[in-house]
C-alpha positions in Angstrom: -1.7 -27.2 34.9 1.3 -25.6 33.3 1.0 -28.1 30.4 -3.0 -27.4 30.1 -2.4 -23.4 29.7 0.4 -23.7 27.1 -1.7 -26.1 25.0 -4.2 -23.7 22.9 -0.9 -21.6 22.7 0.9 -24.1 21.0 -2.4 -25.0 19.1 -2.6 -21.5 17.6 1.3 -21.7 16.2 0.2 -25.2 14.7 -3.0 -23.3 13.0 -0.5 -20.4 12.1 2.4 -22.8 11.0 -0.8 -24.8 8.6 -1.4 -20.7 6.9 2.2 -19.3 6.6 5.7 -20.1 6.8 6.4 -19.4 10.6 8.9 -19.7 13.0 8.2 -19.9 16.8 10.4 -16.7 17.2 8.7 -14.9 14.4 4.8 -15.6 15.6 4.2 -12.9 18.1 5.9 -10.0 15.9 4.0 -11.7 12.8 0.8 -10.8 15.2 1.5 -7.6 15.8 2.4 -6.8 12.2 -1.0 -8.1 11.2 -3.1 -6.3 14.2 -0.8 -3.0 12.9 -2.2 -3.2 9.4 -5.4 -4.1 10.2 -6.0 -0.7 12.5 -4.2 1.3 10.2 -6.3 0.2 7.2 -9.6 -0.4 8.9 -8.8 3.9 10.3 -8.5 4.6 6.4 -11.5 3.0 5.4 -13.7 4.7 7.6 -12.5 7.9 6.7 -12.7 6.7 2.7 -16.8 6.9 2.5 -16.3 10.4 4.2 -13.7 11.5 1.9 -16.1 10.8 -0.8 -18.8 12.5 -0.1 -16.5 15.7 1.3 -15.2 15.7 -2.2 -19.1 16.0 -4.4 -19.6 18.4 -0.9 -16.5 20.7 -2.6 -17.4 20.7 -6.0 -17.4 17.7 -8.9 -16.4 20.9 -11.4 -13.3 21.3 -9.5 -12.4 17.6 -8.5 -9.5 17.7 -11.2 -8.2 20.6 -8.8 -8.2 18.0 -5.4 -6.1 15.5 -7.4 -3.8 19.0 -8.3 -3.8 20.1 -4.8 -3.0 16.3 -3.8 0.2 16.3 -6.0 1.5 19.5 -4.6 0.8 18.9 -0.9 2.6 15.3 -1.3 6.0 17.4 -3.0 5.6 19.4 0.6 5.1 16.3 2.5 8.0 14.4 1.6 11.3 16.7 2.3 9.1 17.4 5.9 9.5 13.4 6.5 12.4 13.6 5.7 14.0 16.6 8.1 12.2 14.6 11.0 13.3 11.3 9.9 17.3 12.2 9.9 16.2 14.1 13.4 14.3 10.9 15.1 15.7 7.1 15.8 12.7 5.1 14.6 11.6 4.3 17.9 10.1 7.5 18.2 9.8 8.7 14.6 6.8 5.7 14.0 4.8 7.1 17.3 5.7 11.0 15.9 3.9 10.1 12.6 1.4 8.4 12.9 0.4 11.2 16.1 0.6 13.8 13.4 -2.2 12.2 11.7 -4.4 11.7 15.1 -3.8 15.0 16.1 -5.2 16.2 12.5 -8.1 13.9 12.7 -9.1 15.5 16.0 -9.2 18.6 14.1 -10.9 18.3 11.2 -13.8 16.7 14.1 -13.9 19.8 15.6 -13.5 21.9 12.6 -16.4 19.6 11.0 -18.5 19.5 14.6 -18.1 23.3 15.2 -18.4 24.7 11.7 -20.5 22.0 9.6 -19.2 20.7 5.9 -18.3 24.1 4.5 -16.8 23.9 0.7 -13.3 24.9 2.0 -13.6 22.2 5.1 -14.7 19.4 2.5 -11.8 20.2 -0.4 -9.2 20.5 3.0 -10.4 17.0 4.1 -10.6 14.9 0.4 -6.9 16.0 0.1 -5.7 15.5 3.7 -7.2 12.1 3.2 -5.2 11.3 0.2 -2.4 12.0 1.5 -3.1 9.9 4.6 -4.0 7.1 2.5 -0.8 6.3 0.7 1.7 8.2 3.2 0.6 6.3 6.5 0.8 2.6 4.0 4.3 3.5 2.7 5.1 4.2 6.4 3.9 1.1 7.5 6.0 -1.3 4.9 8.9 0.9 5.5 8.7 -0.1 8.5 8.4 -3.7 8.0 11.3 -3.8 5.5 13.4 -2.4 8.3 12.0 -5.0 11.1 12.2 -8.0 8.9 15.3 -9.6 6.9 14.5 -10.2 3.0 14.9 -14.2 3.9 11.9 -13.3 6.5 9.8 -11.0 4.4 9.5 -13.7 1.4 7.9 -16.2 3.9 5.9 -13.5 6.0 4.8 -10.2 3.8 1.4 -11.9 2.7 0.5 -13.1 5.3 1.1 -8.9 7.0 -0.6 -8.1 4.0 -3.8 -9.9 4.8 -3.9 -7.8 8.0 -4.8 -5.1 5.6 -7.4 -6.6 3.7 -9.1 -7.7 7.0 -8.9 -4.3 7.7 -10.2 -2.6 4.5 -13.6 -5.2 5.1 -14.4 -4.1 8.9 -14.0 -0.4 8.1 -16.7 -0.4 5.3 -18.4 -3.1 7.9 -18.0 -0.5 10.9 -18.8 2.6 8.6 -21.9 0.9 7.5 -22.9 -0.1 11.1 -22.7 3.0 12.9 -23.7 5.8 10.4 -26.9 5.2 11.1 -27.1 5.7 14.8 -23.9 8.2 15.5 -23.3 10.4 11.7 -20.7 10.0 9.5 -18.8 13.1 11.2 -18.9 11.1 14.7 -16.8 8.5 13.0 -13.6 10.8 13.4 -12.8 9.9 16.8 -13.2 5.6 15.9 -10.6 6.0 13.4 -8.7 8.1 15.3 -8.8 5.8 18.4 -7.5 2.7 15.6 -4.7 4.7 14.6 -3.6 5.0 18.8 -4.0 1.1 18.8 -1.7 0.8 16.1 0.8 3.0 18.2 0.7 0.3 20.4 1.5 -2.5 17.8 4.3 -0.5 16.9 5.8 -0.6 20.3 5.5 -4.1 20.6 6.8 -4.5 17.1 9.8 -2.4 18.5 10.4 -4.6 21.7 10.7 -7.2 20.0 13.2 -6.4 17.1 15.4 -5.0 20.0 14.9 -8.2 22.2 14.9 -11.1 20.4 18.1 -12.8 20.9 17.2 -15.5 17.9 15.8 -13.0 15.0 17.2 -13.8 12.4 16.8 -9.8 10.6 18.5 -6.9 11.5 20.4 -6.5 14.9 19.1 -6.2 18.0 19.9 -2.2 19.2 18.0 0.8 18.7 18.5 2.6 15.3 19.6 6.0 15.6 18.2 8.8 13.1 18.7 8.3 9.5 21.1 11.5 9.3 21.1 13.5 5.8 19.1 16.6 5.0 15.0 16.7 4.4 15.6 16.7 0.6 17.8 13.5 0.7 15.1 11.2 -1.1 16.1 12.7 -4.3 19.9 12.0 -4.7 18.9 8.9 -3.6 16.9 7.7 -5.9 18.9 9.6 -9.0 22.0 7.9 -8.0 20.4 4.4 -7.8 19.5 2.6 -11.3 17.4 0.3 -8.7 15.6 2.3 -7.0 14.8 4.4 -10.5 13.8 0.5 -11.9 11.2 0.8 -8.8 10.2 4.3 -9.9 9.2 2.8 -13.2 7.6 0.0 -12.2 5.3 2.1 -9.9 4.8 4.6 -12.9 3.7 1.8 -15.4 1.6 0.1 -12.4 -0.2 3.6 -11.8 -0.5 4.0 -15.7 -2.4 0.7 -16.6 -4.7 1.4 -13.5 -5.8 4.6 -14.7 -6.5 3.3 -18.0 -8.5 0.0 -16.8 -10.1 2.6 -14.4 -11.0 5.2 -17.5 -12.3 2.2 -19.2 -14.3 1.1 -16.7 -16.0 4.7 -16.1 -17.0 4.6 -19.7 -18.5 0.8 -20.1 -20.3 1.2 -17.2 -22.3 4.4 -18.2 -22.6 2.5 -21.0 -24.4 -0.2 -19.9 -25.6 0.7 -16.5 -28.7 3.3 -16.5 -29.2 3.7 -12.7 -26.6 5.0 -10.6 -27.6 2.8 -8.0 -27.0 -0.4 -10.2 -23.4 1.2 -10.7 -23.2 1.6 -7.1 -24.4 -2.3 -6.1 -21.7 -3.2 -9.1 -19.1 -1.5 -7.2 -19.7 -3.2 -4.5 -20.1 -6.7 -6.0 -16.6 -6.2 -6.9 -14.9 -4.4 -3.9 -16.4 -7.8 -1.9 -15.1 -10.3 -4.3 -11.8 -8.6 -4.7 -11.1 -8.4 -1.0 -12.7 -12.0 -0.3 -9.7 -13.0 -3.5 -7.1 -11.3 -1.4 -7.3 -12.1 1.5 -7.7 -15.9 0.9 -4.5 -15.3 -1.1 -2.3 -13.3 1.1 -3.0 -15.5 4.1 -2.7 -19.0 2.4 -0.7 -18.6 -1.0 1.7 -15.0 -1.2 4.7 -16.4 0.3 4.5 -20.1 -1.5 3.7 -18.2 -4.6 7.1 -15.8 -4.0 9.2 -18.9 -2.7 7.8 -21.1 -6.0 8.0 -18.7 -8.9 11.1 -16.7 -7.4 10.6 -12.9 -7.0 11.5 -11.8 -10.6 8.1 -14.1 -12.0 6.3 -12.9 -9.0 6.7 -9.8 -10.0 5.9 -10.2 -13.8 2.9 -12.5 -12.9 0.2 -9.5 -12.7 1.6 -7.8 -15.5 1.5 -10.6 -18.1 -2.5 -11.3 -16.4 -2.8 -7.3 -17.5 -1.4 -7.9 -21.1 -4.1 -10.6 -21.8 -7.0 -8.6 -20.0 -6.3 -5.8 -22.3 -5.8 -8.0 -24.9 -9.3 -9.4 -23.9 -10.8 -5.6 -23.6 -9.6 -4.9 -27.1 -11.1 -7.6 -28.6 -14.4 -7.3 -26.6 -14.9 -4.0 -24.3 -17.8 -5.1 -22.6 -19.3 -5.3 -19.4 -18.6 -9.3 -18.4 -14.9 -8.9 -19.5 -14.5 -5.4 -17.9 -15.7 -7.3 -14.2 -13.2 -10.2 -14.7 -10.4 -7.8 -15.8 -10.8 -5.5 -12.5 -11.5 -8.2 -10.1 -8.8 -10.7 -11.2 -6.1 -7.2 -11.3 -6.5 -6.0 -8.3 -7.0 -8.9 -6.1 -3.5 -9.4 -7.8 -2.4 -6.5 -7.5 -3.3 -6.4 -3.5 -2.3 -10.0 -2.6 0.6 -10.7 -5.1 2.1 -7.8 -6.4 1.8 -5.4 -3.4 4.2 -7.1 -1.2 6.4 -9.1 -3.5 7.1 -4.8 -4.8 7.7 -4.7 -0.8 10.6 -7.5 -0.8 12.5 -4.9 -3.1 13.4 -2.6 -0.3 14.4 -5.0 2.2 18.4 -4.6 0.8 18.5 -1.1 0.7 20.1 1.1 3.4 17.8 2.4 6.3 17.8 6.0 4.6 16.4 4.7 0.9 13.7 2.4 3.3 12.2 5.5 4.8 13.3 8.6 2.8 13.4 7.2 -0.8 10.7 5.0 -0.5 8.2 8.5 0.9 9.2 9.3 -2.4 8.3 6.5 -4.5 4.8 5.9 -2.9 3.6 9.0 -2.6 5.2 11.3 -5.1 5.9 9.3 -8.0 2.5 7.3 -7.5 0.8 10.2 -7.6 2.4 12.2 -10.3 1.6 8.6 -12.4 -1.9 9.3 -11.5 -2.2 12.8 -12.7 -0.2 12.2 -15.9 -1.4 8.9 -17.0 -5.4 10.5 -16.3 -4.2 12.9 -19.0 -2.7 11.1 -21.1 -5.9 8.4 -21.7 -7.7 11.4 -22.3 -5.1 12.9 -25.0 -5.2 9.4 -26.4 -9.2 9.6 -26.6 -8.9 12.8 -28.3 -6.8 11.4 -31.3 -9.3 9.5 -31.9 -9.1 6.4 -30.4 -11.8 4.2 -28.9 -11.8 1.8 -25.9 -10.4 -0.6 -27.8 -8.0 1.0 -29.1 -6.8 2.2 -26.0 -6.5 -0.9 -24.9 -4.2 -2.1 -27.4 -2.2 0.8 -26.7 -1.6 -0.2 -23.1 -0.5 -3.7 -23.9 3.4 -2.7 -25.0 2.8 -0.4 -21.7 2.4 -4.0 -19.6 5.3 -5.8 -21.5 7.6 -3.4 -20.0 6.1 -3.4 -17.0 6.7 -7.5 -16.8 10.6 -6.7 -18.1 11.0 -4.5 -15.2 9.5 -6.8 -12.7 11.5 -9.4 -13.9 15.2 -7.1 -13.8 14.2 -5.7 -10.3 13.9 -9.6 -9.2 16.7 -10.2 -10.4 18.5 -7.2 -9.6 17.7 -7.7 -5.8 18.7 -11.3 -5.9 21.9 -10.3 -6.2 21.9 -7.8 -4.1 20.6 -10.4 -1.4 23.5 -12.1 -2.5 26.4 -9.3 -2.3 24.6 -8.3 1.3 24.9 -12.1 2.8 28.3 -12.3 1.5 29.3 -8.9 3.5 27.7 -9.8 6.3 30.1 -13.0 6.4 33.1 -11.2 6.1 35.0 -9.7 9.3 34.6 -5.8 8.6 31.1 -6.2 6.8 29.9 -3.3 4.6 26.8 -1.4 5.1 23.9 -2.8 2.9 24.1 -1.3 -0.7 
């Protein structure tokens, strides 16, 4: 009997071990991890459509202004994580968060429910969602790098990662579903009632990293607050040539996707008459690149990191954008354009995304959460904002989409050269943190 209800148990970890480098030990938090990103994305992307159409509802003339208002309200958002991060031990700093959003949520229903989509209500929403977006993501993977040891996270981070992408292809799928029998605003309380869910994963998650007598990552106890003051991110980074190295590669990242974005504007108006053929394009593209991704992250991420090494995993996408601009420049047409974008960001997504993760598995807990708030949300967005302008500065010289695109090239090769020194510079950081934690009196991590 015993023997009978163990075997599709034991069936599963076999079907598991066939996807992803597993241990026994490892499947149930691997589980949770993937249900985790899976709410928390699938949440987002039934609030994306929303955000949308909140942002045409505020004005297109002033949509330059959201992205503005997005900046400033993430340079507010990070010192506030960070005076209740050195307040709260993670167990209850996770739940704190991500209640902050639900609690918002909630609001902007009954804001939306009582008053309708007034201009102010629809400009508040586009930016609270943007902040959402990347904050509640960078929250997640801090928290991964935290739960996980770097020897772990090699193996294990694509397969995480193809939580997400299961997630971003059920909330378009729910979205699509039920906005014709409930109303897009009645999809507030669904993404809402994901976010509580992945509460609940991160509980588990937490049970398990304090329980586990044979995990292999870091130690079994409760972590205490992170200590330091709300503006801590910033000496941080400053005082780091690594974690600066990171703050490049993000900048260069958000760069040469604002370009290939900008390009992409322009050839489709170009080609395409009929928004609605733009629209059936888009999402032609958004279905093959999450199909791409998530076949990757579940099947190939973590052979890909463990057979190329991290520093080559990291370059890999940037040397595929140096010959898809290359390709652009030569030809800036429509065919090349679709290849370009689907081949870079399923990339991006299933290779890049948490191989850039791996990086902040040997820092100390404080640069994991407080410096890394910074990274994702800050830097990435002030990369947006500049980079948007700077495309159009270089369009204003003069320059044509093919010229542009043989501008960004150089901007790709030193985005592969600092892939390949962050690699390398956390391999031996991995390396100086195993050594201290063989010693005796062991060090903190660097």
């Amino acid at each position: 009997m015993d023997r009978h209800s163990t075997r599709p148990a034991r069936q599963a970890r076999r079907l598991l071990g066939l996807a992803v480098d597993s241990r026994a030990c490892e499947i149930p938090a691997l589980l949770w991890s993937f249900g985790y990103f899976l709410c928390l994305l699938c949440s987002y992307y039934i609030l994306r459509p929303l955000r949308d159409e909140m942002g045409i509802a505020g004005g297109v003339d002033r949509l330059q202004w959201l992205f503005t208002g997005t900046f400033v309200v993430m340079l507010a958002a990070v010192p506030l994580f960070g005076w209740i991060s050195s307040r709260l031990p993670r167990r209850h700093l996770m739940p704190v968060v991500y209640g902050f959003f639900i609690a918002h949520i909630v609001g902007f229903y009954v804001w939306f429910d009582a008053a309708g989509e007034t201009p102010w209500a629809a400009r508040s929403f586009f930016i609270w969602t943007s902040v959402f977006n990347l904050f509640v993501v960078s929250v997640f993977w801090s928290f991964m790098a935290d739960l996980y040891s770097n020897e772990q996270a090699r193996r294990l981070f694509g397969f995480i990662a193809a939580g997400g992408s299961a997630g971003a292809i059920a909330g378009p799928a729910l979205t699509t579903l039920l906005i014709p029998l409930i109303g897009p605003v009645h999809l507030l309380p669904i993404s809402a009632g994901l976010l509580a869910v992945a509460v609940v994963c991160i509980h588990r998650l937490s049970a398990w990293s304090e329980n586990a007598k044979t995990h292999a990552g870091p130690p079994a106890h409760r972590p205490g607050p992170l200590g330091g003051g709300p503006f801590g991110a910033v000496p941080l980074v400053l005082s780091s040539r690594y974690l600066l190295g990171i703050c490049v590669f993000i900048w260069l990242y958000t760069t040469l996707a604002t370009f290939v974005y900008f390009t992409q504007a322009q050839i489709i108006a170009d080609h395409l008459d009929v928004p609605a053929q733009g629209t059936q394009l888009f999402a032609a593209m958004d279905l093959a690149v999450n199909t791409l991704t998530i076949l990757i992250q579940a099947l190939l991420t973590g052979r890909i990191i463990r057979a190329l090494g991290l520093p080559w995993t990291l370059a890999a996408i940037p040397l595929l954008m140096m010959l898809g601009f290359f390709g652009l420049a030569l030809a800036p047409v429509l065919p090349a354009l679709i290849l370009f974008q689907v081949a870079r960001r399923a990339g991006n997504y299933a290779v890049t995304r948490p191989a850039r993760e791996v990086l902040f598995t040997v820092v100390g807990r404080e640069a994991r959460y407080k410096a890394k708030k910074l990274i994702d949300t800050v830097v990435y967005r002030g990369g947006d904002a500049l980079s948007g302008w700077l495309f159009v500065a270089l369009k204003g010289l003069g320059l044509g989409l093919s010229g542009i695109a043989f501008t960004a090239i150089p901007l790709a090769l030193a985005w592969l050269l600092t892939g390949l020194w962050l690699g390398r510079r956390q391999e031996v950081l991995c390396h100086r943190q195993d050594q201290s934690s063989s010693r005796p009196d062991p060090r903190g991590p660097p």
